[in-house]
PAVEXVEX-525196 format. One record per residue (C-alpha): residue number from 1; x, z, y. Coordinates in Angstrom, 2 decimals. Example, Ala and Ser with C-alpha at 12.3 -4.5 7.8 and 13.67 -1.06 7.14 Angstrom:
<rs>
R,1,12.30,7.80,-4.50
R,2,13.67,7.14,-1.06
</rs>
This chain:
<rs>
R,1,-8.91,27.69,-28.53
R,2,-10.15,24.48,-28.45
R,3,-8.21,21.29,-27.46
R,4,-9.34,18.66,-25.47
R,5,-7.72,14.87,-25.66
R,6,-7.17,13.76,-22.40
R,7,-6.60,9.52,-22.56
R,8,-5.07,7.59,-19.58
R,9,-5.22,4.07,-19.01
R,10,-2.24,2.89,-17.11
R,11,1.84,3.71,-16.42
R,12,1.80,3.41,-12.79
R,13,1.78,6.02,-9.85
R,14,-2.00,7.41,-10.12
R,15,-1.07,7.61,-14.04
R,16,1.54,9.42,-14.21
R,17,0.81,11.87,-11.91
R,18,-2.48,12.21,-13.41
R,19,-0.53,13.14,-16.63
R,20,1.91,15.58,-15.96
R,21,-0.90,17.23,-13.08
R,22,-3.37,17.57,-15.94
R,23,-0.47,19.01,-17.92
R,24,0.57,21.55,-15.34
R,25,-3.22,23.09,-15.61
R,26,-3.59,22.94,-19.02
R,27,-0.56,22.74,-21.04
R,28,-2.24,23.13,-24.79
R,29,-3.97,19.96,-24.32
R,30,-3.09,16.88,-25.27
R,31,-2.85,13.33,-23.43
R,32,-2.10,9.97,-24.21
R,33,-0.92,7.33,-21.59
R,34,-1.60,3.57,-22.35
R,35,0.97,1.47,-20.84
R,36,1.34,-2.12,-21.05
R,37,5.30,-1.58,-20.31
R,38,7.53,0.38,-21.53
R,39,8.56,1.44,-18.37
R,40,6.31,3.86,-16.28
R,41,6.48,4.81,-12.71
R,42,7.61,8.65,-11.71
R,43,7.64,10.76,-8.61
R,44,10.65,11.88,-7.48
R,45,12.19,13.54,-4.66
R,46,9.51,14.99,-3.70
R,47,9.45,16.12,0.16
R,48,6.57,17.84,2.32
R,49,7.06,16.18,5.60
R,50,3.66,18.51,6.98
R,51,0.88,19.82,5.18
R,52,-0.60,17.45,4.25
R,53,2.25,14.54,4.90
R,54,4.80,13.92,2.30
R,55,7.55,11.30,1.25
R,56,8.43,10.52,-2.36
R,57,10.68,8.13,-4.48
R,58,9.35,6.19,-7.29
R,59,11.63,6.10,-10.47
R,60,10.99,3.73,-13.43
R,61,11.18,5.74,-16.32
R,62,11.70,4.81,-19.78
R,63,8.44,6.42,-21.71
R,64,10.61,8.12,-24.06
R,65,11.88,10.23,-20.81
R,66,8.71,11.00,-20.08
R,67,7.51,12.28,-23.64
R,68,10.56,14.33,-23.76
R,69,9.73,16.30,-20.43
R,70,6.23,16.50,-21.20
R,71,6.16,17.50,-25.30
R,72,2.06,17.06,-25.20
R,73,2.17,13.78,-23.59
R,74,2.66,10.75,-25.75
R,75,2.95,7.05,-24.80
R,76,1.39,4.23,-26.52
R,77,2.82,0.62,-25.19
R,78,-0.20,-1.76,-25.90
R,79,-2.65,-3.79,-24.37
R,80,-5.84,-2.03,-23.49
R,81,-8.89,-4.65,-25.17
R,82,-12.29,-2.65,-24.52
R,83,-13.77,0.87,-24.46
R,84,-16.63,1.94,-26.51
R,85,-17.89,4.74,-24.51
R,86,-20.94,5.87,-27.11
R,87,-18.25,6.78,-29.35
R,88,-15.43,7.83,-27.30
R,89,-13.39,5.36,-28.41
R,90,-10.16,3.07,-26.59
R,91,-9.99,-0.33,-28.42
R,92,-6.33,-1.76,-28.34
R,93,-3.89,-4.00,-30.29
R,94,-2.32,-0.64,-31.57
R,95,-5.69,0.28,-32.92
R,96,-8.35,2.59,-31.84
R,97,-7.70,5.77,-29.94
R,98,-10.32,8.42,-29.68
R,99,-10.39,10.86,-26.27
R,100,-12.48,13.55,-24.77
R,101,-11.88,12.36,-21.64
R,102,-10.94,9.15,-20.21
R,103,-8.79,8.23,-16.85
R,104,-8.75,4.50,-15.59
R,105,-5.47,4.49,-13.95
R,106,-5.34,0.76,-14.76
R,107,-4.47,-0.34,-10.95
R,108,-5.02,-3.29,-9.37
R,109,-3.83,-7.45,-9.77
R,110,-2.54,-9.86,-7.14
R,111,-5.31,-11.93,-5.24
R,112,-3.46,-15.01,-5.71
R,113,-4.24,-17.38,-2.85
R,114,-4.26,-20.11,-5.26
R,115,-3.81,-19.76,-9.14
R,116,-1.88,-21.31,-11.76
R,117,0.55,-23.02,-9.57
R,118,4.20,-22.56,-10.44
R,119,5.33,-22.82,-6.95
R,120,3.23,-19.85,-6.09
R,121,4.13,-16.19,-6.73
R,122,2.19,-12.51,-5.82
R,123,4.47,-9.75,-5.85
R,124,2.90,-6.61,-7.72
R,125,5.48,-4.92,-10.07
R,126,8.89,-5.05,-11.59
R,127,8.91,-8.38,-13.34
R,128,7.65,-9.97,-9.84
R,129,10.22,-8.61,-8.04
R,130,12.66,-9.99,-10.69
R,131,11.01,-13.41,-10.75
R,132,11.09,-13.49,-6.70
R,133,14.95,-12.48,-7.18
R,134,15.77,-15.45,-9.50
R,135,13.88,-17.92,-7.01
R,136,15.48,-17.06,-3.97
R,137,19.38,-17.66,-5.49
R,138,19.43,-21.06,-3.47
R,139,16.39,-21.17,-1.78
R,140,16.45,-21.94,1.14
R,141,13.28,-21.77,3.06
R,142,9.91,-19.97,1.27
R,143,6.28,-19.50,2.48
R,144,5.12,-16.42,3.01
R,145,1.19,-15.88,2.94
R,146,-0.20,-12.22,3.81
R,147,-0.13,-9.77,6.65
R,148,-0.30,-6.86,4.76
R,149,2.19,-3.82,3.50
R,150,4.08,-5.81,0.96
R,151,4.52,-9.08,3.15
R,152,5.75,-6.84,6.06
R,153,8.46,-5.97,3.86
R,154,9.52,-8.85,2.07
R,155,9.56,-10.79,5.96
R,156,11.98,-7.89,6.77
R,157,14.01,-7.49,3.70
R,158,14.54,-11.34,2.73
R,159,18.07,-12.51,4.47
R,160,19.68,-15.95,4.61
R,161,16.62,-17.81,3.78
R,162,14.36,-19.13,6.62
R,163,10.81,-17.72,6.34
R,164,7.32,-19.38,7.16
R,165,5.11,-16.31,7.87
R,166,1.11,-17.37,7.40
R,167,-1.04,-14.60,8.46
R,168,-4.72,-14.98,9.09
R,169,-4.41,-12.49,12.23
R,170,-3.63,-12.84,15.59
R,171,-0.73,-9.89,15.46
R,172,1.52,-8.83,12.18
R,173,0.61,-5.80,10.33
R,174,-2.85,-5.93,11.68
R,175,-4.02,-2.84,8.77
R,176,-1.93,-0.72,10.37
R,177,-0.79,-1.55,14.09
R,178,-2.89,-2.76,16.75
R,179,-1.44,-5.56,19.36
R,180,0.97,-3.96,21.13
R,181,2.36,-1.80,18.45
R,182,2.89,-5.00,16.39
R,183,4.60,-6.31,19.35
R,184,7.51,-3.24,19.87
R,185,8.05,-4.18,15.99
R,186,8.88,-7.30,16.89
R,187,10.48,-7.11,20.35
R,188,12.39,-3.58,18.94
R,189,16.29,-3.96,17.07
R,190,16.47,-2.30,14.11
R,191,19.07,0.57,15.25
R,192,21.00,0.17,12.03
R,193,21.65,-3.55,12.52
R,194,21.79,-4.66,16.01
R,195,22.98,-8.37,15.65
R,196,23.78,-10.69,18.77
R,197,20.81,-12.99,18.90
R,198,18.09,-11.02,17.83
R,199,15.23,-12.19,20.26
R,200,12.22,-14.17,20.32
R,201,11.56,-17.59,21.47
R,202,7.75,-18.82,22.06
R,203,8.04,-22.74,20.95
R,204,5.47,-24.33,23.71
R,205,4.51,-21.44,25.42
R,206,2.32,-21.11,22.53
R,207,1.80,-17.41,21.22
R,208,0.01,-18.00,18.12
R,209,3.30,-20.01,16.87
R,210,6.60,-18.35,17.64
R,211,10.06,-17.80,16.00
R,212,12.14,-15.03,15.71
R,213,15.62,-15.65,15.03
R,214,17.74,-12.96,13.22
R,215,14.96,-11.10,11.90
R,216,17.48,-7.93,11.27
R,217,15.39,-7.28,9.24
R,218,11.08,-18.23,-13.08
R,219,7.76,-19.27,-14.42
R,220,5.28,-18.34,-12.22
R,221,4.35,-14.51,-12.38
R,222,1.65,-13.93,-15.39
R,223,1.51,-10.11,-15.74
R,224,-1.61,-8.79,-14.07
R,225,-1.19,-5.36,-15.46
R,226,1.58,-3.96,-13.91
R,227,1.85,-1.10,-11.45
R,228,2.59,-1.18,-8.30
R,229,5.69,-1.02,-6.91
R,230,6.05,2.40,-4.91
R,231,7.44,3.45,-1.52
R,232,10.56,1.42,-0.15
R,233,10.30,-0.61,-3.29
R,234,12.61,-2.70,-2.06
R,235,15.64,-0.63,-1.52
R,236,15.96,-1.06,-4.94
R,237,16.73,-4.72,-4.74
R,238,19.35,-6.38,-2.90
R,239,17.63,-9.69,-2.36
R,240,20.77,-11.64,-1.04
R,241,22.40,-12.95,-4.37
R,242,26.60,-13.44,-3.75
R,243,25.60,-17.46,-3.72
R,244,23.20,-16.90,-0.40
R,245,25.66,-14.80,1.18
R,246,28.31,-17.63,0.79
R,247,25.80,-20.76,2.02
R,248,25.34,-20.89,5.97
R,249,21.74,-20.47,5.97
R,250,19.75,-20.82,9.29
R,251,18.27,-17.36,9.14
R,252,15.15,-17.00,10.69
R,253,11.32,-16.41,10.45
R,254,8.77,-18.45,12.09
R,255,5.16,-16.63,12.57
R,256,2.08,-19.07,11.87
R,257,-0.81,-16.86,13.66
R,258,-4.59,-16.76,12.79
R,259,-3.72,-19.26,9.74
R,260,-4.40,-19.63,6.18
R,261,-3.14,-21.88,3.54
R,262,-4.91,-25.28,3.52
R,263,-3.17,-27.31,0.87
R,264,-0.58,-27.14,-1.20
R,265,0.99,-30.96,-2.35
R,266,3.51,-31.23,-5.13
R,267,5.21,-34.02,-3.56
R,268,5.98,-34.94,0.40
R,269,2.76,-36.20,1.84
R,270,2.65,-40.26,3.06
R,271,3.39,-40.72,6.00
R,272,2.93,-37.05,7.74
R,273,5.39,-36.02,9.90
R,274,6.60,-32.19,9.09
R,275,7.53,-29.41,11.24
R,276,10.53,-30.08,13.34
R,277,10.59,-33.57,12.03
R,278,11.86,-32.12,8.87
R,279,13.06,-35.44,6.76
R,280,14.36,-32.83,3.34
R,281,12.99,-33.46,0.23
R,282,11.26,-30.06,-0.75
R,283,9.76,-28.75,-3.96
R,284,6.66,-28.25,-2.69
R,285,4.75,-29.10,0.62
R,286,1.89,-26.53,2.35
R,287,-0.64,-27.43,5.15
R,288,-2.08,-24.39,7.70
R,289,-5.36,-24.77,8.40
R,290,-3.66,-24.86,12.28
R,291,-2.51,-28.86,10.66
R,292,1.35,-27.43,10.23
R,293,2.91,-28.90,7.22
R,294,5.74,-27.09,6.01
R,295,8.24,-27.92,3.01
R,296,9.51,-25.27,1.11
R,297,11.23,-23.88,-2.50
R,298,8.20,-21.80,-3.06
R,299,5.25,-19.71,-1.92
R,300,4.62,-15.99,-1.94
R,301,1.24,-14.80,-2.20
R,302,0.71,-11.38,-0.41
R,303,-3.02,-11.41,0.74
R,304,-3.78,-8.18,-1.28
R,305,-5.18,-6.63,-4.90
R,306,-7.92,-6.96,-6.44
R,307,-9.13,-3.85,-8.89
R,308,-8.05,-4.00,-12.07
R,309,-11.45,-3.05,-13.10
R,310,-11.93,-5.45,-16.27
R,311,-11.12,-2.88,-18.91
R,312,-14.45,-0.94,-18.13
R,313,-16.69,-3.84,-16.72
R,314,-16.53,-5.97,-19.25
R,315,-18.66,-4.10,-22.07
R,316,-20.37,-1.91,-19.66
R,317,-22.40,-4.00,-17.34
R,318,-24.31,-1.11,-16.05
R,319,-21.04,0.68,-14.43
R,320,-21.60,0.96,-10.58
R,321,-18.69,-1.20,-8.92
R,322,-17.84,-1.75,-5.13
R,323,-18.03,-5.12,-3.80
R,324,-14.45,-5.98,-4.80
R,325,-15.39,-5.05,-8.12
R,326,-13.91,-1.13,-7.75
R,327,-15.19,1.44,-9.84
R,328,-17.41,3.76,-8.35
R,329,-16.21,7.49,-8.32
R,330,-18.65,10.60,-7.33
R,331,-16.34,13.45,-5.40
R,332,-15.00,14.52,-9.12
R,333,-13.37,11.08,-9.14
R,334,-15.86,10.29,-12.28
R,335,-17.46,7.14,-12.97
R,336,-21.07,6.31,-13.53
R,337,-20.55,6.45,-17.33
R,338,-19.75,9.91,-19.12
R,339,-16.45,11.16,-19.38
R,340,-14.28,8.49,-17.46
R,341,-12.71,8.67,-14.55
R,342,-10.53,6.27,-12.30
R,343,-8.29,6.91,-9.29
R,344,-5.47,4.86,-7.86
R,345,-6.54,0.87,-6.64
R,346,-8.83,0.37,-9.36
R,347,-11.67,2.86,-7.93
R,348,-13.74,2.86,-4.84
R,349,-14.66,6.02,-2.75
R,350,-17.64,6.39,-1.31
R,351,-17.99,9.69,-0.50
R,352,-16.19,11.28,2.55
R,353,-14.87,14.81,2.99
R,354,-14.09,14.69,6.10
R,355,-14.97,11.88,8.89
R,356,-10.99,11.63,9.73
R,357,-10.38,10.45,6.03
R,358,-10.98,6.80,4.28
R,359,-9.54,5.29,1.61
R,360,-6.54,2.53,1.63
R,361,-5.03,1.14,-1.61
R,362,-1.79,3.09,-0.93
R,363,0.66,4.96,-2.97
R,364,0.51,7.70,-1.34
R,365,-3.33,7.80,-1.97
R,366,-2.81,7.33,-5.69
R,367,-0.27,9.96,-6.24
R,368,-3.32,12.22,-4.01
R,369,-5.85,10.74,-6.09
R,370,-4.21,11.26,-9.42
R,371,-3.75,14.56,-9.01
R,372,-6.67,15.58,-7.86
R,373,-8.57,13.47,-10.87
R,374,-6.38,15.88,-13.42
R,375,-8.00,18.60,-11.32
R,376,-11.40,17.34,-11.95
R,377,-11.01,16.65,-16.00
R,378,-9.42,20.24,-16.18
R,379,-12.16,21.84,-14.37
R,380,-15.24,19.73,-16.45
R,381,-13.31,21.29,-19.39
R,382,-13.61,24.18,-18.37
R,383,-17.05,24.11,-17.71
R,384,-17.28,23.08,-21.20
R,385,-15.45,26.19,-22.55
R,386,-17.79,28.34,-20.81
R,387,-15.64,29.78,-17.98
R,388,-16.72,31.51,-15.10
R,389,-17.34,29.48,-12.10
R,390,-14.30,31.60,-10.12
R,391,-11.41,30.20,-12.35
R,392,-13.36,26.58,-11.44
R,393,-13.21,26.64,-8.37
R,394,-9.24,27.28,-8.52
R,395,-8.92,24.44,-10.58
R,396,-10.18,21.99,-7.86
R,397,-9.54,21.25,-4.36
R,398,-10.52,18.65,-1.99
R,399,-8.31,19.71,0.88
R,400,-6.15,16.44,0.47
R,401,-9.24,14.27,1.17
R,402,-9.62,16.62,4.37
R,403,-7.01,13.87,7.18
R,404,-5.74,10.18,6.33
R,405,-2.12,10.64,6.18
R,406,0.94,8.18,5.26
R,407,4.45,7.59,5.51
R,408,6.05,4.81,5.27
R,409,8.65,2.21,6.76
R,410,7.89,-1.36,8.44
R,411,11.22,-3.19,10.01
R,412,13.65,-0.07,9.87
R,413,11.42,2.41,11.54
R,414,9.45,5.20,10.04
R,415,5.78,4.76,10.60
R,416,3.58,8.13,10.27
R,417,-0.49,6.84,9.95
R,418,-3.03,10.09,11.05
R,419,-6.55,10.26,11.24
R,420,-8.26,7.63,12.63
R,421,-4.69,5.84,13.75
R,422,-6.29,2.60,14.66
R,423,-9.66,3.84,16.13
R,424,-11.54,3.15,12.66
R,425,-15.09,4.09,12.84
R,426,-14.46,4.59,16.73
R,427,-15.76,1.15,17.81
R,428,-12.47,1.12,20.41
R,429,-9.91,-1.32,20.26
R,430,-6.49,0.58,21.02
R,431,-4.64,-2.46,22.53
R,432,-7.50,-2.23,24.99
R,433,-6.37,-0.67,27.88
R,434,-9.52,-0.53,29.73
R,435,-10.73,2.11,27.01
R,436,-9.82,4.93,29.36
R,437,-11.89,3.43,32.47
R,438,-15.59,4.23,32.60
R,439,-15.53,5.13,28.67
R,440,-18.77,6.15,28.08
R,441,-17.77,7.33,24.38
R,442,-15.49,9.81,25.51
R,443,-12.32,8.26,24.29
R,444,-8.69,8.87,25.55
R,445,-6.22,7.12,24.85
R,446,-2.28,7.76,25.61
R,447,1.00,5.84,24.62
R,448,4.57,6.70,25.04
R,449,7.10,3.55,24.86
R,450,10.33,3.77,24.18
R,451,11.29,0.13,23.72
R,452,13.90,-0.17,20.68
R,453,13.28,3.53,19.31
R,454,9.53,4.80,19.18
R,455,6.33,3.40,20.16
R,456,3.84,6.74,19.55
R,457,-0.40,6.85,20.42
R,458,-3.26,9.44,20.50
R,459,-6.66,8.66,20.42
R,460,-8.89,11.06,21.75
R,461,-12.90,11.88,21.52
R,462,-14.09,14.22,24.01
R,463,-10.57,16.02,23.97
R,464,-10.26,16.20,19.86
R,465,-7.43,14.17,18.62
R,466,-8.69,11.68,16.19
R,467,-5.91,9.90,15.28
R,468,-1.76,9.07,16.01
R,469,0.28,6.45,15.41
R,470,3.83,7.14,15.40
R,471,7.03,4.69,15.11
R,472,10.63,5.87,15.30
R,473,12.00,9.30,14.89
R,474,9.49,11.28,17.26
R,475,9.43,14.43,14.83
R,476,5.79,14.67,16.14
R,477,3.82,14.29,13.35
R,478,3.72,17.57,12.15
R,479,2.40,19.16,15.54
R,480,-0.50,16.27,15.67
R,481,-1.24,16.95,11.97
R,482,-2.27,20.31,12.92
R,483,-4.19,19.15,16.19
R,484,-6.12,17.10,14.41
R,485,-7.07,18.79,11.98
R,486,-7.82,22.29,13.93
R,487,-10.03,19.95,16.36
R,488,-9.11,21.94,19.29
R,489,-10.23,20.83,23.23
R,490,-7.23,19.13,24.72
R,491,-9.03,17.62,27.79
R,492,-6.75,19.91,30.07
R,493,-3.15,18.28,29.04
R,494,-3.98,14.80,29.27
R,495,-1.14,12.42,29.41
R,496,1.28,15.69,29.03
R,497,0.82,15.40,25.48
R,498,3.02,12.81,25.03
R,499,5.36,13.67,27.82
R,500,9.20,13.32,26.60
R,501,10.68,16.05,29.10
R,502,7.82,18.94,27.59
R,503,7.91,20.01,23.56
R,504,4.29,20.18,23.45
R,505,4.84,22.26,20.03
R,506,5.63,25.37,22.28
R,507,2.27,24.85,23.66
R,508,0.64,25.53,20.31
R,509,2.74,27.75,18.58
</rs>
């Protein structure tokens, strides 16, 4: 029987699972992960929320666990220098390693708002995290830059330090809440932590400056190669060191709307006058591109990845790449060059399966897309050893690319993303609520508020639910997985289907 050599590029989520997937359907092969840590990132806990839905844990796993589940994987911790793909060959500073098949699992890298500056941080693995740790014991106010995932987090999550929040939007979390949604987030307690004070004060009258108060809610960071951090990453951390929790800090987070960062001085500028008439001496000074000057102890960058694509690109100019530099992937997840792959943040997508699917550099994405590349290499293999197209077809399945699904948490609630959640490809904006009147598209759209416990919308096109967005425990998202995907007429139950009084799952049992 002949053995192929399957080689992986990368420790993180789409890695891994790549790994021990590819092992699953063919367990006499062998594979090789190349991590540039020592530590990898596993899947644990594995629940299905739906059918498609599920929520996971990430563990960090020494690689010596991992060879010892997996007896035909085997971990090599080294830097990855080139690929010579005419002779099948990995270059790194462990020497050469020779595969059969290749899988780019190598991620993605912060886009640093501004680089080599060490009062400026991204947050992207382990060792970030750690760094951020070390800088907060005594800080007392940071800059925040970002509106995505991981800033939505860190705003929450980060206690007893006052937070300057820069996003370039006019509403927070604006990849996956429209206006209003972002707004429950903000005007909703957290049910676990309902502190006196909790409330939000417009300085001015001004919306696109406000504060919320009580948001219940080293060197500078080098390594570029690490994986990301996982699902409720940051449950893991306690980011409130025993010497914060004993200082009086003012805690609170002021929101800089439709901003970016403008300058960054290294001393207090002459004669400015700061925020608040702020006379403290700071480490370092920002400006908004609003004219704001802030002081502060130091700045996180969280304005997104960038594909970790180098490793491929540069000896292989004739790779097709996405815009952001992403390697392009056919629907077998394969690459324009023979034999390698990529999944996870590092690839690009162009195809569709379905019109209620698109790609977001998510975890739960690269746990879908890693297992689904092991599908791919095992079936190409197969090809190769001359079976019959039956036992293919078996092998691979593109049923996970069929809805956009994702679970997650933003501010203590559970968030459940389907479909088109936001109206993507629609041309509607959801916070619109003129949509429904004279909608010459055929779009519905309904909302159920529950101010403080769930905020849940449907989007409709000519009665098919497209999409839901769903905060709180609504227990919901299991019946609208199905709708959506089953594309049945709902014109006749209008706003019913969100009434609170009727369990609209009896109605499609």
């Amino acid at each position: 029987m002949t053995s192929n050599h399957l080689v992986i590029i990368g420790g993180g989520i789409a890695g891994i699972t790549c790994a021990e997937s590819y092992c699953f359907v063919k367990p006499n092969d062998r594979v090789t992960i190349l991590s540039c840590s020592p530590i990898l990132k596993t899947v644990t806990n594995v629940q299905k929320i739906s059918k498609v839905l599920e929520s996971f844990e990430v563990f960090e796993s020494k690689f010596t666990d991992i060879e010892f589940s997996h007896p035909n994987i085997k971990v090599t911790v080294c830097d990855v220098d080139s690929i010579d793909s005419k002779n099948r060959v990995v270059k790194t500073d462990q020497g050469d390693i020779k595969y059969d098949f290749l899988a780019i699992c190598s991620g993605a890298k912060p886009n640093l708002i501004i680089k080599d500056s060490p009062f400026v941080i991204g947050i992207r693995d382990t060792d970030s995290i750690i760094d951020l740790k070390n800088r907060l014991n005594g800080a007392k106010r940071i800059v925040i830059v970002g509106n995505g995932g991981i800033a939505l987090e860190l705003v929450h999550e980060i206690k007893d330090c006052e937070k300057i929040w820069s996003i370039k939007d006019s509403h927070i979390g604006n990849a996956f809440f429209d206006r209003e949604a972002s707004q429950f987030l903000l005007h909703s307690k957290q049910p676990e932590q309902e502190e006196e004070g909790d409330n939000i004060i417009f300085e001015n009258g001004n919306p696109n400056h406000h504060t919320l108060s009580n948001l219940s809610t080293p060197s500078k960071y080098k390594n570029e190669k690490g994986s990301a951090l996982g699902p409720q990453w940051y449950s893991k951390y306690n980011f409130n060191t025993q010497e914060q929790q004993q200082q009086d800090h003012a805690e609170k987070t002021v929101i800089e709307y439709n901003t970016q960062l403008d300058t960054i001085y290294s001393e207090r500028p002459p004669s400015v006058d700061l925020v608040d008439g702020d006379t403290k001496q700071w480490p370092v000074y920002i400006k908004l591109s609003n004219g704001r000057i802030y002081g502060c102890d130091f700045i996180v960058s969280a304005t997104g990845v960038i594909p970790n694509s180098v490793i491929l690109t540069k000896n292989h100019a004739e790779v097709a790449v996405s815009e952001d530099g992403g390697l392009v992937v056919d629907e077998n997840m394969k690459t324009s060059i023979d034999r390698i792959y990529a999944c996870g943040d590092v690839c690009f997508v162009p195809w569709k399966k379905s019109d209620l699917w698109f790609q977001m550099k998510l975890w739960s994405q690269a746990r879908t897309m890693g297992r689904y590349t092991a599908q791919c290499i095992a079936k190409q293999s197969a090809v190769q050893a001359g079976k019959s197209a039956d036992e293919i077809d078996e092998i691979c399945s593109l049923f996970d690319f069929e809805l956009f699904a994702h679970a997650t948490k933003f501010f203590g609630f559970k968030v459940v993303l389907l479909g088109l959640y936001n109206g993507q490809t629609l041309g509607i904006d959801p916070s619109d609520d003129s949509v429904n009147e004279n909608n010459d598209k055929g779009i519905k759209i309904y909302k159920r508020i529950i101010i403080g416990q769930q905020y849940v919308r449907i989007i409709l096109e000519h009665g098919k639910l497209k999409g839901a967005l769903l905060i709180g425990d609504t227990d919901l998202e299991e019946t609208f997985e199905n709708l959506i995907l089953n594309q049945i007429d709902l014109s006749n139950y209008g706003e019913e289907l969100l009434d609170p009084d009727i369990d609209i799952e009896d109605y499609f049992d």
